[in-house]
Wavefront OBJ file of the C-alpha trace (Angstrom):
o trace
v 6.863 6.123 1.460
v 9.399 5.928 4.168
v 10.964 9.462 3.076
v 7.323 10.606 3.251
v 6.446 9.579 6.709
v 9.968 11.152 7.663
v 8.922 14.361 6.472
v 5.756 13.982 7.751
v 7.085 13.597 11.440
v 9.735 16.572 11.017
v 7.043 18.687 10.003
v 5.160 18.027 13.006
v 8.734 18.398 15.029
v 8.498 21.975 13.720
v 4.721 22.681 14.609
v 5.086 21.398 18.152
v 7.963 23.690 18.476
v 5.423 26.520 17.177
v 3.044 26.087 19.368
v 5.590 25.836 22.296
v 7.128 29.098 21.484
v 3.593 30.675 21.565
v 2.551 29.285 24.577
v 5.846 30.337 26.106
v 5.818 33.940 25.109
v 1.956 34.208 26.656
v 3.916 33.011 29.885
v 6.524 35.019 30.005
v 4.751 38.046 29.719
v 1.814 36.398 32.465
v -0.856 36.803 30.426
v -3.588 34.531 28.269
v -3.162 34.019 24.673
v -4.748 36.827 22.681
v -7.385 35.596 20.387
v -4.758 35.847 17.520
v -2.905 33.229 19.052
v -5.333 30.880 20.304
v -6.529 30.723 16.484
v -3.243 30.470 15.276
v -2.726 27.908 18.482
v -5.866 25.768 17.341
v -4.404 25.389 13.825
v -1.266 24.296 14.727
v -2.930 21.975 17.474
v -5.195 20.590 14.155
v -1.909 20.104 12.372
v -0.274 17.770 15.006
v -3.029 15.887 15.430
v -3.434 15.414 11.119
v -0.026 14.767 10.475
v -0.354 11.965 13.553
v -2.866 10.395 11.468
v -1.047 10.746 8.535
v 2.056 9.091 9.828
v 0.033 6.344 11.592
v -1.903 5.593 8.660
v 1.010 4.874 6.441
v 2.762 3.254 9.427
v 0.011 0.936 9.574
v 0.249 0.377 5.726
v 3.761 -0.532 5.117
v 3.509 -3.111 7.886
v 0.357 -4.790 6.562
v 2.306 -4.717 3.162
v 5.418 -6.213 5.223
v 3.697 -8.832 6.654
v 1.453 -9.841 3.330
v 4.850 -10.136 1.434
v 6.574 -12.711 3.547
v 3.053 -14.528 3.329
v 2.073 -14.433 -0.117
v 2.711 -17.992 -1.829
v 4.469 -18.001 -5.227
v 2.800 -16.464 -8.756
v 0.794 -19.761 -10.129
v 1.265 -21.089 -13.668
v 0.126 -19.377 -16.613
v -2.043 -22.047 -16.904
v -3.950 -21.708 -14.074
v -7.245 -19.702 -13.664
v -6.588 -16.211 -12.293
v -6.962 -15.339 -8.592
v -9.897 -13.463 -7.343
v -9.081 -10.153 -6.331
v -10.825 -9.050 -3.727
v -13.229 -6.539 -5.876
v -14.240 -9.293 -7.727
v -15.497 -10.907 -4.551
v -17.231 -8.033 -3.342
v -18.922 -7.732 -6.696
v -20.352 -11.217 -6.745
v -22.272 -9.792 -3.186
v -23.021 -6.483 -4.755
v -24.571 -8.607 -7.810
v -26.339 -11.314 -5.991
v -24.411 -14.138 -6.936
v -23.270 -14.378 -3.341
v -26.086 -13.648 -0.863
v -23.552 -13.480 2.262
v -19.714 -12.743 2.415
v -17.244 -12.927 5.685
v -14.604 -10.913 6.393
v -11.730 -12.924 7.977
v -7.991 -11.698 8.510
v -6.542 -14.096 5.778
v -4.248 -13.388 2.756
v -5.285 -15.036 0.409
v -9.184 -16.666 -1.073
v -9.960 -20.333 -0.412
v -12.156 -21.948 -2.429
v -16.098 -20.040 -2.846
v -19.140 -22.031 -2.080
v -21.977 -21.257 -4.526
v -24.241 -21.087 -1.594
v -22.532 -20.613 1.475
v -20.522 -17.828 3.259
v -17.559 -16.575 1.213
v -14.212 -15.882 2.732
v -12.370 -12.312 1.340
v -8.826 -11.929 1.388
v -7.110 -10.095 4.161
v -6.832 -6.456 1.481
v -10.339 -6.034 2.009
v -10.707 -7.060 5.621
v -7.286 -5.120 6.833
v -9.016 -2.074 5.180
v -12.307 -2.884 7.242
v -9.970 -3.363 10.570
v -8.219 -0.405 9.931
v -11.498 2.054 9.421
v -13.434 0.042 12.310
v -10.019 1.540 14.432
v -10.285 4.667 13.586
v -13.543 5.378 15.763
v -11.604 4.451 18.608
v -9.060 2.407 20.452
v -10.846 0.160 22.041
v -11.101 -2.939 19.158
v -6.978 -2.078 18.803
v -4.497 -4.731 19.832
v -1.810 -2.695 20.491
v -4.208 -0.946 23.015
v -6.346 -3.484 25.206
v -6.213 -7.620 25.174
v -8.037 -8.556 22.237
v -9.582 -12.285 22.113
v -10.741 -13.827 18.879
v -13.320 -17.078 18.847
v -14.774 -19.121 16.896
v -18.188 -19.809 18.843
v -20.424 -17.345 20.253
v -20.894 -19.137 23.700
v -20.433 -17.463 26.599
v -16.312 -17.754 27.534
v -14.456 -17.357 31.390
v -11.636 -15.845 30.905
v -9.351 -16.393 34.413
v -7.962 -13.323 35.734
v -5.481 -12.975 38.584
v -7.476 -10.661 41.768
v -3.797 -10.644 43.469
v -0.706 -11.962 43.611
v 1.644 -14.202 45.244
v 3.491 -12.323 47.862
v 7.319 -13.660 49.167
v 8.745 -13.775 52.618
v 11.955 -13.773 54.438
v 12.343 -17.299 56.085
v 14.598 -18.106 58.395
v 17.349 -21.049 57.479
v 15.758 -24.522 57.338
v 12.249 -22.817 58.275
v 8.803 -23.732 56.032
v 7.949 -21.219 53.645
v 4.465 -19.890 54.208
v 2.248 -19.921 51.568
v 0.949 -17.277 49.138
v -1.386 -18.733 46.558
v -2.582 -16.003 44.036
v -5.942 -15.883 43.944
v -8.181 -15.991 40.691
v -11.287 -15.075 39.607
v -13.036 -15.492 36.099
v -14.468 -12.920 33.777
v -17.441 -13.865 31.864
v -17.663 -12.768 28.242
v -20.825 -13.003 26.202
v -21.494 -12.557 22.516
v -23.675 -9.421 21.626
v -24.796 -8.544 18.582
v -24.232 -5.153 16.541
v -25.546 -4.357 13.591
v -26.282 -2.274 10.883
v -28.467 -1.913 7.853
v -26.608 0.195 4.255
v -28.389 1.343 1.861
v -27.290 1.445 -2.102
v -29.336 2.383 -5.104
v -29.046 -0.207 -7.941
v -27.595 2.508 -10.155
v -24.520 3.070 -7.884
v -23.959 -0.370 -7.679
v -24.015 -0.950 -12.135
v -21.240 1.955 -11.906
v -18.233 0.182 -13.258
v -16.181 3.595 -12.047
v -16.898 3.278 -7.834
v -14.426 1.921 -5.654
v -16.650 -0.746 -3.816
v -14.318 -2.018 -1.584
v -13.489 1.144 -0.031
v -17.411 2.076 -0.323
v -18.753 -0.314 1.708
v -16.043 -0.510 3.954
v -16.314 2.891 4.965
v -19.903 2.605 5.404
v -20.355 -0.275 7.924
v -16.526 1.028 9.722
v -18.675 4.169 10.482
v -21.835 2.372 11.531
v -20.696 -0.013 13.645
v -17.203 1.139 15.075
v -18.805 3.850 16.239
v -21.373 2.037 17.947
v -18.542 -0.598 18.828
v -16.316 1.852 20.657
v -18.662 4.028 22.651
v -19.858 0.673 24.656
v -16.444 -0.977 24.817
v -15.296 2.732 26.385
v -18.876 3.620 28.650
v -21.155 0.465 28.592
v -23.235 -0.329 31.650
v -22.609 -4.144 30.960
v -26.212 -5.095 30.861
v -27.318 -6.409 27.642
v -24.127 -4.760 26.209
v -20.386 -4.537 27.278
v -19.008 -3.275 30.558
v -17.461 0.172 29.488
v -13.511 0.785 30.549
v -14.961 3.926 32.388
v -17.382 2.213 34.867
v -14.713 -0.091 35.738
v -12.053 2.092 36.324
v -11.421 2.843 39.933
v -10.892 6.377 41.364
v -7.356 8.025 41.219
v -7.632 11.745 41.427
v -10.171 14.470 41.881
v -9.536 17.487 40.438
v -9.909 21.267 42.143
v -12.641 23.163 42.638
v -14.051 26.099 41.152
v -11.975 24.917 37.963
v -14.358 23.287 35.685
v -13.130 20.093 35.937
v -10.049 21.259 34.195
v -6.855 19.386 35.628
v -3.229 20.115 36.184
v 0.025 18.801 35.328
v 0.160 17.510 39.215
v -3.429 16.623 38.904
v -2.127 14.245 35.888
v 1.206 13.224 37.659
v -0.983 12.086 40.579
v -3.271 10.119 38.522
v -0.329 8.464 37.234
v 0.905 7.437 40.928
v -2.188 6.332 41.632
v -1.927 2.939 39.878
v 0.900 0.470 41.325
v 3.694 -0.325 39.657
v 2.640 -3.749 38.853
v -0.130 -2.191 36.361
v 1.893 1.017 35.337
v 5.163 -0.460 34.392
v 2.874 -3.072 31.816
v 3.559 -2.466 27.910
v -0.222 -1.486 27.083
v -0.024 1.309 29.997
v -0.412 4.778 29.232
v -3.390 7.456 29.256
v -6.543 7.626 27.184
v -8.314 10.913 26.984
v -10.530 12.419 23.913
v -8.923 15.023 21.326
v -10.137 17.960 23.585
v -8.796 16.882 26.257
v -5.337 16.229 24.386
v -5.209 19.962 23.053
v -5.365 20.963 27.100
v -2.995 18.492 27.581
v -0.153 20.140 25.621
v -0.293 23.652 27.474
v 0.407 21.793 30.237
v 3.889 22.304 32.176
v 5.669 20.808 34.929
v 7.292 22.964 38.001
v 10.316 23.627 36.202
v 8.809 24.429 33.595
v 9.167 21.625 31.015
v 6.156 20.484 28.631
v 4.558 17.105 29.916
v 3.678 16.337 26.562
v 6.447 15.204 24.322
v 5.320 14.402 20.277
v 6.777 10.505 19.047
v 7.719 10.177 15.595
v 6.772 6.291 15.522
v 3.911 5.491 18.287
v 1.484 7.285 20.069
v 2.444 10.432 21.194
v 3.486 10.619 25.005
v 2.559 12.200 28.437
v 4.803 11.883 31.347
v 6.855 9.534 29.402
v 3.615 7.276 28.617
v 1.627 7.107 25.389
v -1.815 8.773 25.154
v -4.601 7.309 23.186
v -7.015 9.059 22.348
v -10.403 8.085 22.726
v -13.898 9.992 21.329
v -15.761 8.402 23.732
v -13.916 9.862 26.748
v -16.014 12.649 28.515
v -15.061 15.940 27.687
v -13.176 17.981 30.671
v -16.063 18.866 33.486
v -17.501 18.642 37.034
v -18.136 15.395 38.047
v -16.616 14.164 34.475
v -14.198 10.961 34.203
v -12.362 12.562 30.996
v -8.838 11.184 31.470
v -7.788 7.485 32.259
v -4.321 5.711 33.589
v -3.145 2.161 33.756
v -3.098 -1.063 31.909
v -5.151 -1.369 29.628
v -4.586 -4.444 28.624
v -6.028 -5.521 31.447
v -9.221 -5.042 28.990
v -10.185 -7.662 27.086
v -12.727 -7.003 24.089
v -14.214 -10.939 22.742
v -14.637 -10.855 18.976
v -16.574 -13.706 17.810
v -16.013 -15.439 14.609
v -14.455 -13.893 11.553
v -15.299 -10.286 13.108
v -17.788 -8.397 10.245
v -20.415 -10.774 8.425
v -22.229 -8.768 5.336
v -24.889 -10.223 3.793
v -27.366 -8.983 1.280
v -30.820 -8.244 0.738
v -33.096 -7.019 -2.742
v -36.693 -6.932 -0.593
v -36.269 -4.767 2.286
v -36.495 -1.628 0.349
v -37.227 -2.906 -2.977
v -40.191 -0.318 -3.734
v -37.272 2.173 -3.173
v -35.055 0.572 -5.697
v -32.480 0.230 -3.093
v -29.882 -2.427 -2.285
v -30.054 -3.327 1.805
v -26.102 -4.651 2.901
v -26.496 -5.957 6.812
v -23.021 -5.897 8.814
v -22.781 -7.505 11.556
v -20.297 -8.044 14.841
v -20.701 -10.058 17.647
v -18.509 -9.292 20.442
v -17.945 -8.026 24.202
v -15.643 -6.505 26.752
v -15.016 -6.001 30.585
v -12.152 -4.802 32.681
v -10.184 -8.024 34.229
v -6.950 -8.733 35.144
v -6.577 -6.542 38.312
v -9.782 -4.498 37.778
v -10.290 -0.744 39.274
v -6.568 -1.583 40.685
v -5.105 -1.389 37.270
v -6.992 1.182 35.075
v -7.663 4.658 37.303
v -9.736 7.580 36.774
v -9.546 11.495 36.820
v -12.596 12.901 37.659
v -13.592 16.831 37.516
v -13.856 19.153 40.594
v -16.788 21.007 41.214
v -17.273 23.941 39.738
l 1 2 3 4 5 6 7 8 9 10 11 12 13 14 15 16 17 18 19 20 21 22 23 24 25 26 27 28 29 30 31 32 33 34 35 36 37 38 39 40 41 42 43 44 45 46 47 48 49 50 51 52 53 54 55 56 57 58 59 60 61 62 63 64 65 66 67 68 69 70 71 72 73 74 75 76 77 78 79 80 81 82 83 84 85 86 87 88 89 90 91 92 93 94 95 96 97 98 99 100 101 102 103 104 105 106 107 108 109 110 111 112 113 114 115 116 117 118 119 120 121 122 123 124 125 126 127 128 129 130 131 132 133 134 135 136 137 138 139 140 141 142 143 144 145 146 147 148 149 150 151 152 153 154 155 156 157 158 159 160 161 162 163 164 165 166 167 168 169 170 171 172 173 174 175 176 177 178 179 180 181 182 183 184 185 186 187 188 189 190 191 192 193 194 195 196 197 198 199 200 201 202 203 204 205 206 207 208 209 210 211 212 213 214 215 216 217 218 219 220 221 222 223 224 225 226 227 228 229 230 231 232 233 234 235 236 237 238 239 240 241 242 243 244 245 246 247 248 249 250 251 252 253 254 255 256 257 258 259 260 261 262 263 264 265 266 267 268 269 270 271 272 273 274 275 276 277 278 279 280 281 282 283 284 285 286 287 288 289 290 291 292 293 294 295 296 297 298 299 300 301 302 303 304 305 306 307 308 309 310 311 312 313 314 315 316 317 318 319 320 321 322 323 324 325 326 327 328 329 330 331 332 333 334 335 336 337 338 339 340 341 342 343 344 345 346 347 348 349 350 351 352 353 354 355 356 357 358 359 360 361 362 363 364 365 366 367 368 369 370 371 372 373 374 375 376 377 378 379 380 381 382 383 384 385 386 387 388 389 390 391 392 393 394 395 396 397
């Protein structure tokens, strides 16, 4: 696997270098790309961002394997009963014989009450993580501050409004004081839901990969859901979006379309103190759009801003961009590219994270199977606020 994500990445190498030399021909003859090249640009553009995916994916994989192998307790006896695998757990909800299953990160099955929740080993609940990710950043750790808790009640969370600042003091003079001051961010518990659907027949085939099934289906329903509030929510009745909270750092041209510049993204980038920018979860968040403008991009001498990371998220200005579907696309008047710290983000997960259970009468005239997923979480912008996590907003037109 580790020969194939090598290849992987040097294929990419060679596609970015592509798409540079296409770009760069187009400017040294001053001119647009022909339509021939912007199609053959778009493909190769499509490529970088597969093979990204690809490399992640696996990435992602062998550490999850990594990190299950220095957990997993020894083989038992022969004479013990055999292990649940995590298909036969999801089969006992699929069957009936357990009306309600939750999805914790664990390794390995404790014991199954007959009528009480079930607890599924971390294979099937890394493969629900991993798909709920994929609609966007914003449940990620490696992206914003992620807090996991057991209750749903409502939690403060203190977060620092600004900081202690020093002096010079003369010799045997008092120090004056500088108390950082604090303020707390409320996070609630809302619910997020949704209902899947399977006929009785697909569930009696022996052949169908269950596990990856229904995980797809509720990652779908409810990360996308999930992501689009965490990224744009008003915070009434629902989470308070990264966007709204994100203070103003650079408005683009006019007569432009809201398109931005290199300097336009190099400002943006000075635009959020060093205090937030020099952070290890700081970087840009844009959506795929966005990203393809982002690679024709050049500074004054002439260099690409972009640069494509083997390991990681790829980089702009030396930071890495995540990409986010939620992010407006590039327009007047539209926020379409973020900078700062975002882990000065914090999304609440409450509980286990997903809770399935099962139902036979909601469509039972239909012959159908009704699964009900469930999250309850939140999010808001703390830790610094609009001083930490800046916007780019669109000229007019």
């Amino acid at each position: 696997m580790h020969e194939y994500i090598k290849h992987q990445a040097e294929e990419r190498k060679r596609a970015w270098e592509a798409a540079k030399e296409l770009l760069d021909r187009a400017a040294s003859e001053s001119r647009d790309l022909t339509a021939e090249e912007s199609e053959q640009y778009d493909r190769i553009n499509k490529d970088l961002d597969d093979r990204a995916a690809i490399i992640e994916r696996m990435t992602s994989d062998l550490e999850r394997e990594q990190r299950a192998a220095e957990m997993r307790l020894p083989e038992p006896a022969k004479s013990e009963p055999k292990r649940e695998t995590d298909a036969d757990l999801i089969r006992k909800l699929v069957s009936g014989e357990a009306r309600t299953v939750r999805f914790e990160a664990r390794d390995l099955v404790t014991n199954v009450a007959t009528d009480g929740p079930e607890l599924v080993p971390q294979g099937f609940y890394d493969q629900l993580q991993r798909k709920l990710e994929y609609a966007g950043p914003m449940t990620m750790e490696d992206v914003v501050t992620v807090l996991r808790t057991e209750s749903g009640n409502d939690i403060k969370v203190p977060v620092e409004s600004s900081r202690s600042a020093a002096t010079a003091t003369a010799e045997a003079a008092v120090f004056g004081e500088s108390d950082p001051q604090f303020t707390t961010l409320t996070l609630r518990a809302h619910k997020f839901g949704a209902l899947v659907q399977v006929s009785a027949e697909l569930l009696n085939e022996s052949g169908i990969d269950l596990v990856g099934y229904l995980s797809d289906q509720f990652a779908v329903a409810i990360g996308t859901a999930v992501n689009s509030l965490l990224t744009l929510g008003t915070g009434t009745v629902q989470p308070a979006g990264i966007v709204p909270g994100a203070g103003a750092g650079k408005t683009g041209g006019t007569g432009v379309a809201g398109a931005f510049t290199s300097n336009d993204l190099i400002d943006l980038a000075h635009a959020v103190d060093s205090a937030y920018a020099r952070r290890p979860k700081a970087g840009f968040m844009l959506n795929r759009a966005s990203l393809g403008a982002v690679r024709k991009l050049q500074d004054g001498a002439g260099n690409y801003i972009y640069n494509p990371v083997i390991a990681g998220p790829d980089q702009l200005l030396g930071y890495p961009i995540f990409e986010n579907p939620d992010m407006a696309a590039i327009g007047s008047a539209a926020k379409s590219v973020l900078f700062g710290d975002f882990g000065a983000y914090h999304t609440r997960i409450v509980g286990a994270g997903v809770e399935v259970a099962r139902s036979d009468d909601y469509a039972f005239a239909n012959d159908l199977v009704t699964f009900r997923a469930q999250i309850r979480l939140d999010g808001a912008l703390g830790g610094g606020g609009s001083d930490a996590v800046k916007y780019f907003v669109g000229g007019t037109a």
